[in-house]
C-alpha positions in Angstrom: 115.2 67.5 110.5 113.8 64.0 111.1 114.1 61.3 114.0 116.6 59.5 111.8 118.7 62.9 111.7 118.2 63.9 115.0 119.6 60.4 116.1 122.5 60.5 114.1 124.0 63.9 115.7 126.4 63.7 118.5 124.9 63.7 122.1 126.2 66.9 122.7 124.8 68.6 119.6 121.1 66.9 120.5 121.7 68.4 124.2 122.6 71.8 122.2 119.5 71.6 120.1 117.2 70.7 123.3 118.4 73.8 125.1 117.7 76.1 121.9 114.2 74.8 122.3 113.9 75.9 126.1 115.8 79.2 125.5 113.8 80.4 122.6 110.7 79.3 124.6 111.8 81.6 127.6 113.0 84.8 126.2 116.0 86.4 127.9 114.1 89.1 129.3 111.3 86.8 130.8 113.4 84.2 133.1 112.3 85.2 136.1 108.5 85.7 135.7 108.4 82.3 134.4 110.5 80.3 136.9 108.0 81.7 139.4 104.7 80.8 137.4 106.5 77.3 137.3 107.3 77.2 141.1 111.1 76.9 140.5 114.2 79.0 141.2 115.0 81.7 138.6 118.7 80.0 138.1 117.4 76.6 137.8 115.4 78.0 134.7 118.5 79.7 133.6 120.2 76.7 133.6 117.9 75.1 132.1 118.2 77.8 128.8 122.0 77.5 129.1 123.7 75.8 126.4 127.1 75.7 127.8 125.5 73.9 130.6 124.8 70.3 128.8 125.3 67.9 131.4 122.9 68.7 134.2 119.3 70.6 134.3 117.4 69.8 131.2 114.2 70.5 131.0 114.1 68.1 127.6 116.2 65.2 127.3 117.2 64.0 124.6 116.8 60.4 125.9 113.2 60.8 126.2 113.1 61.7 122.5 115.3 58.2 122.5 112.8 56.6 124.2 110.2 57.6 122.0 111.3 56.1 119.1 112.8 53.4 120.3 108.9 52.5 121.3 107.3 53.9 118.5 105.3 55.7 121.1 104.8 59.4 121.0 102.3 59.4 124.1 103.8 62.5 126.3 104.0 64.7 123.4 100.4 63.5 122.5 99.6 64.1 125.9 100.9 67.9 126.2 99.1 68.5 122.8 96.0 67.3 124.2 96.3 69.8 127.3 96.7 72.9 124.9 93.9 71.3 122.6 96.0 70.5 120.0 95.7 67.5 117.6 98.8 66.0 116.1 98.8 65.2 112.0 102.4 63.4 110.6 103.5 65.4 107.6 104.3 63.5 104.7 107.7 62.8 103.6 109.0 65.1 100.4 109.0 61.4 98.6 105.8 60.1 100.1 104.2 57.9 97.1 100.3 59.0 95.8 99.8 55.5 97.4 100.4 56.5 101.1 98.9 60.0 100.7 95.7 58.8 99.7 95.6 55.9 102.4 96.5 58.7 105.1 94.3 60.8 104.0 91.5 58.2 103.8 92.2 57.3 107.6 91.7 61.0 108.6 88.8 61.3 106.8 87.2 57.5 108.2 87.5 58.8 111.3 85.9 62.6 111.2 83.1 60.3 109.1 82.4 58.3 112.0 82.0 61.5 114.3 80.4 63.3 111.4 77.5 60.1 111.8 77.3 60.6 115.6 77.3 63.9 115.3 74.3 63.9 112.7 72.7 61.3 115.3 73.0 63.9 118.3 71.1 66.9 116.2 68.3 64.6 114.7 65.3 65.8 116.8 64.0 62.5 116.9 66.8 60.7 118.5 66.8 60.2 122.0 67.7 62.9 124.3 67.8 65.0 120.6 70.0 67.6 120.2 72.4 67.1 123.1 76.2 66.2 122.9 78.3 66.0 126.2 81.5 68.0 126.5 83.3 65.3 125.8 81.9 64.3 122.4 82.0 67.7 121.2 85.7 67.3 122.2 85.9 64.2 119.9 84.0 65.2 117.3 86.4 68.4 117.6 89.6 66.5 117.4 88.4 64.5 114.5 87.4 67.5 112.5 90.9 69.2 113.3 92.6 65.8 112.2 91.0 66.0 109.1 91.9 69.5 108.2 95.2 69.0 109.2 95.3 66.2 106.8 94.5 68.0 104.0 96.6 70.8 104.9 99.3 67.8 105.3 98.5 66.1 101.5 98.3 69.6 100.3 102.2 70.4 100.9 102.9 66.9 99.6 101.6 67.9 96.6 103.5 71.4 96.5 106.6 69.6 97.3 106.0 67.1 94.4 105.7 70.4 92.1 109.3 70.9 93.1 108.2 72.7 96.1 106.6 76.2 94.3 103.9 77.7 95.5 100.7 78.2 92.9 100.5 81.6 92.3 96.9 83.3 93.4 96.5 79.7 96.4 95.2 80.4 99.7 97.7 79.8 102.2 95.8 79.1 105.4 97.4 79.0 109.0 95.9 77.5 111.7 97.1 80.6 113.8 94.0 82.2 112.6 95.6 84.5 109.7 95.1 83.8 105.8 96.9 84.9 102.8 96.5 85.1 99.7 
């Protein structure tokens, strides 16, 4: 589902799918332990979870998600992904054109080219203070790299889904969870 569908769906079915999200983040079983990590009552949480209960104790609204778009501005989901160290990539669209692939693509790579260059700067053993990066430009250099490969992964399923969405038989399938398949 897309913005565009997500917007189109009755208030109360957006509320709905909101506290799906919560619920199967908290499993039944698990309520309490994780109101009291998060410093709030148990049956604030469980309202929180409950989909019957639509008008009052969200933990996602989906105004915010309103919001969002409305700006063009995905800055607190950017934000949260940057405190898990997570990078955000936009997938393509199943009828993205060569045209836009390549020019996203391009963009991801600019950019993890840029870091490559400072990166190449900080291990020359003649530059200045040689061989030193500070944890923040690791960070970058780490978020660009992450971008990039994201990207790929991103134009790869493009592709798949311009094949009619089949998957070539003997491909790596890689997850960024850390497990591979073949």
């Amino acid at each position: 589902m897309d913005i565009n569908e997500f917007n189109a769906l009755p208030m109360e079915t957006q509320k709905r799918l909101l506290k799906r999200v919560v619920y199967q983040t908290v499993p039944p079983g698990e309520v309490k332990e994780t109101a009291a990590a998060a410093g709030i009552e148990d049956y604030t949480l469980y309202k929180m979870r409950d989909e019957n209960n639509l008008d009052n104790y969200f933990l996602i609204r989906p105004e915010l998600i309103a919001i969002m778009h409305h700006r063009g501005n995905l800055r607190p989901v950017l934000f949260i992904l940057e405190l898990f160290g997570l990078v955000a990539v936009r997938l393509p669209r199943p009828d993205a054109t060569a045209a836009e692939l390549k020019r996203e693509t391009a963009r991801a790579f600019k950019v993890f080219g840029e870091y490559l260059e400072h990166l190449s700067a900080a291990l020359d053993e003649d530059s200045p203070g040689g061989n030193k990066l500070t944890a923040e430009e690791y960070r970058q250099i780490a978020i660009a790299a992450d971008t990039a490969t994201a990207q790929i992964a991103a134009t790869k399923e493009a592709a798949r889904l311009a094949m009619g969405g089949k998957a070539v038989k003997g491909e790596l399938q890689i997850s960024f969870g850390g497990k591979g398949q073949a």
